[in-house]
N, C-alpha and C positions, 0 to 999 in steps of 0.2 A: 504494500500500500504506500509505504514513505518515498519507494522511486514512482511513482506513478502510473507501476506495470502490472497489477494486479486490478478485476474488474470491482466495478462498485460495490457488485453485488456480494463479497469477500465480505465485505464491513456489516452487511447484516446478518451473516450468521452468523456471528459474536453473539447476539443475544440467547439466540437458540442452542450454541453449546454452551456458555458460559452460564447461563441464569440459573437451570436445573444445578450445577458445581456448585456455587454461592448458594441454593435452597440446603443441600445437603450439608454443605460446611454449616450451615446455622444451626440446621438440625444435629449433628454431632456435638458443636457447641454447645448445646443447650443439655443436650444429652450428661456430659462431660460434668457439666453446673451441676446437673442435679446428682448427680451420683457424689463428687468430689464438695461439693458447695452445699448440698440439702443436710438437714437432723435428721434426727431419727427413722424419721417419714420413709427415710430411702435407705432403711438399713437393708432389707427385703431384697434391693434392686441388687444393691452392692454384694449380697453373696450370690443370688444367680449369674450376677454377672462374673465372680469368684472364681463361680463353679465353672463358668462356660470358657472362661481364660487359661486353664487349663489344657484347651484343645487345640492344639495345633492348626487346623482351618479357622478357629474364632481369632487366634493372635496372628495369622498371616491376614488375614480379612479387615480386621481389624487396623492392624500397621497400613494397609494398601489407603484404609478410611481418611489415617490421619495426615499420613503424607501424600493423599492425593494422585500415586503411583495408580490407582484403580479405575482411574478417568477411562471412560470409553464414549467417545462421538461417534455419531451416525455421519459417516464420510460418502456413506453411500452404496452401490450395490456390491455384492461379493459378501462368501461366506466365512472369508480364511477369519482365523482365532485372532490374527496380530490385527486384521482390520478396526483404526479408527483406538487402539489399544498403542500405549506408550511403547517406546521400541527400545526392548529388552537388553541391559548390557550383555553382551556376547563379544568374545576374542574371536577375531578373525585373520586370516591372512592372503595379502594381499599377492598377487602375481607376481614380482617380484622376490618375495619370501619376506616382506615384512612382518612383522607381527602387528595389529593394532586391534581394535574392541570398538562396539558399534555407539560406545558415546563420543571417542576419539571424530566421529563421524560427522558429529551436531557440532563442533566446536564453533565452525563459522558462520553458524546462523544462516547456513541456506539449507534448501531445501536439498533432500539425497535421492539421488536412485539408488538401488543399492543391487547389482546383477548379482546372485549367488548361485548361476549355472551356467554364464558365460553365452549365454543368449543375445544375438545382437540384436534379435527384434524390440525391446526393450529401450536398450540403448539407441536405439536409431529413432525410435518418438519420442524418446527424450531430449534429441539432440541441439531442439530449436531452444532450450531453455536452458542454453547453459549460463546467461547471465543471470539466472536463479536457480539453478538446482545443477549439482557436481555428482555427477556421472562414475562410481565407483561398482568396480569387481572384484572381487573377491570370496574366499572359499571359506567356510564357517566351521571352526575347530571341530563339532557336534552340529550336524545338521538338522538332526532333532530339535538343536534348541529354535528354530526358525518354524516349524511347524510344517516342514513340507515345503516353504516358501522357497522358489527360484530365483523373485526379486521383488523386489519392496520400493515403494514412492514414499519415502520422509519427509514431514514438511519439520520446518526448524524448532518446530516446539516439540519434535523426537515425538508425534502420535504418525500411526501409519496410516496413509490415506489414499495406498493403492494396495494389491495384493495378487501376486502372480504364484500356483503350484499348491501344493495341498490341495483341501476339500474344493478350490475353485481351478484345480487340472481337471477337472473335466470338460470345463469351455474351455472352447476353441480359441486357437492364438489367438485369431483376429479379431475375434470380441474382445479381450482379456487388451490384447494392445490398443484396444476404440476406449474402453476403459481406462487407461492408465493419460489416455492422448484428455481424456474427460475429465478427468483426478488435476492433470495438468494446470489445464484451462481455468479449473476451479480454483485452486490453492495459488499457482501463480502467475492466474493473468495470460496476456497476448504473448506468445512467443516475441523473441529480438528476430527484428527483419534481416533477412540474410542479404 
């Protein structure tokens, strides 16, 4: 939006991801108050809540709560797991033999592709937007930890808002790549004129 290369219509779904985030952050808040801030009234809460903290899905569920790590937008069509879900740190390495990891990724605030099969179809609708989004390939230490993913659209706030391989290899390239050319368009704007 600040270079002037993303479309207007960018700006108004701030409201629609953002406002449910802000409802729930109050709701925890408030949650939080009365357990830790209420008498006696909330003795009751504070040991089920005790008892449920014990459970390894309540204290990962939980942490994802407070720090927000559990945010998932509707970015759009596609079934993959990562879609529209924070993009997981993972060690990767690069064709050369580098080693690096997928927050090393986010550093510069643009947007990523991210090839993780070496697919150029991918790379090549992505190619008009390289003066927003950096074009990286790379093989992932555990490919499991991608969920099947062959390549992923990052926008800079590290949520994924394209998703290529796992449960959405069953479409066909060339939807999956109309897709990603649509993800594009969305997140950043008119390609640079060649």
């Amino acid at each position: 939006m600040a270079r002037g290369t993303s479309p207007d219509s960018l700006l108004d779904t701030y409201h629609d991801e953002r406002h449910p985030v802000g409802a729930r952050l109050l709701m925890n808040t408030r949650a939080q108050g009365m357990i830790f801030l209420g008498g006696p009234e909330a003795d009751p809460v504070r040991a089920v809540f005790g008892e449920l903290m014990e459970l390894e899905d309540v204290r990962r569920r939980l942490a994802g709560i407070v720090s927000h790590l559990d945010v998932t937008y509707d970015l759009g069509p596609g079934t993959h797991p990562l879609l529209g879900r924070r993009l997981p740190p993972r060690p990767l390495e690069l064709p050369d033999g580098t080693r690096t990891g997928t927050p090393d990724l986010l550093h510069p605030a643009r947007g990523v592709l991210l090839d993780l099969a070496g697919d150029p179809a991918p790379r090549e609708a992505a190619a008009r937007w390289t003066d927003t989004v950096t074009v990286v390939t790379a093989r992932p230490e555990d490919p499991a930890a991608f969920a099947g993913a062959t390549a992923l659209l990052v926008r800079p706030d590290g949520h994924v808002a394209w998703a290529a391989g796992g449960d959405s290899a069953r479409d066909d390239v060339a939807a999956g790549v109309d897709r990603l050319v649509e993800a594009l368009h969305h997140c950043f704007g008119s390609p640079e004129v060649a």
